[in-house]
C-alpha positions as CSV (number, residue, x, y, z in Angstrom):
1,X,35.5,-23.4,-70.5
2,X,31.9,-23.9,-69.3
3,X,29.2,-26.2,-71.1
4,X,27.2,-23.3,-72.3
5,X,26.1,-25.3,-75.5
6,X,23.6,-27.7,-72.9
7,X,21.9,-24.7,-71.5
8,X,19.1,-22.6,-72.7
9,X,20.0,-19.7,-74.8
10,X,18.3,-16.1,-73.4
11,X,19.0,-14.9,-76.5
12,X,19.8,-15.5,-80.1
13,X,21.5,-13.1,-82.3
14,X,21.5,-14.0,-86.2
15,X,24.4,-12.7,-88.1
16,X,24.2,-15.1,-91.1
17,X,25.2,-13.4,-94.6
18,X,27.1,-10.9,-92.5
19,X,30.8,-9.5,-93.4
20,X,33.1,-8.7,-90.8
21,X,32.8,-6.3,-89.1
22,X,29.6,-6.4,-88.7
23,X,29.5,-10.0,-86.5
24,X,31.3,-8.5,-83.8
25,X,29.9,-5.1,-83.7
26,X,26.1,-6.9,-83.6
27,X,27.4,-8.9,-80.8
28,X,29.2,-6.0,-78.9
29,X,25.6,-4.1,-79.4
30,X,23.6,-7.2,-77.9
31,X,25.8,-7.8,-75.2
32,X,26.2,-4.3,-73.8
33,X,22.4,-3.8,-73.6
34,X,22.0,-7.7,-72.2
35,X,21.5,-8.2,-68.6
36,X,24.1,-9.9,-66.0
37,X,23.7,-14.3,-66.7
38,X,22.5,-13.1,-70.0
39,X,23.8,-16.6,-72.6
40,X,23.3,-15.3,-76.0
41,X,23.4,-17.6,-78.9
42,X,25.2,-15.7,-81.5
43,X,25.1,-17.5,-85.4
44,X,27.5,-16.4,-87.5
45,X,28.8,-17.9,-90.5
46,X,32.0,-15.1,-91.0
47,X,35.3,-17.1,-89.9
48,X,37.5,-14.2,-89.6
49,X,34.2,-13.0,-86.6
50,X,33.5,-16.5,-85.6
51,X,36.9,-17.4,-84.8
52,X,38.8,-14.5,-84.1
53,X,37.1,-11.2,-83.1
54,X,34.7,-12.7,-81.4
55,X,36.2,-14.7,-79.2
56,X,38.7,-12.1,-78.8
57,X,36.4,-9.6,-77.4
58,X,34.9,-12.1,-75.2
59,X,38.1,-12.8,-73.7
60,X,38.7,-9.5,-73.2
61,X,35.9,-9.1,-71.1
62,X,36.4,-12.1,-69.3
63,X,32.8,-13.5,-70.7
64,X,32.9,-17.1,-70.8
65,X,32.2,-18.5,-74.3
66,X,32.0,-21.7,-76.0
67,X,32.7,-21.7,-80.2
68,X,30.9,-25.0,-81.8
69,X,31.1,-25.2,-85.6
70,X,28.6,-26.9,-87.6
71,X,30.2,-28.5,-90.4
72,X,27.5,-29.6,-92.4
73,X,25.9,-25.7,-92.4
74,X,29.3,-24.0,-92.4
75,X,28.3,-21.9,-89.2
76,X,29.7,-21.2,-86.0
77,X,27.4,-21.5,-82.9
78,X,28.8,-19.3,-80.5
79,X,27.5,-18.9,-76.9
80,X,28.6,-16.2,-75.0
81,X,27.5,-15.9,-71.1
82,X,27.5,-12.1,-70.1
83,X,28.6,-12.4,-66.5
């Protein structure tokens, strides 16, 4: 898996407060209208998105991603790389 948490997010997509299914389908949206090398920050604080659909769907399109939670917030950063 690639370091994406050290580089510079293109984007950031805030799906805080969100129910699923509404993480993944935000991200889907964002990612479909992103450009190629596109790293999109995505923060979500939805377990069933953060650590299942979404990484999931990034899998299945072969988008490299990197799932970092942050304990003391009780969020999920999740970079994805659009390649």
């Amino acid at each position: 898996m690639a370091d994406l948490k050290s580089q510079t997010p293109t984007q950031t997509l805030d799906v805080l407060g969100r129910v699923c299914p509404f993480p993944l389908v935000l991200t889907k949206k964002t990612i479909e209208k992103a450009e190629a090398g596109t790293l999109l920050k995505v923060l979500c604080d939805a377990p069933a998105s953060a650590e299942d659909t979404i990484p999931k769907y990034c899998e299945k399109n072969n988008y490299p991603y990197e799932l970092i939670k942050i304990e003391d917030k009780g969020y999920w950063e999740i970079y994805i790389k659009k390649s």
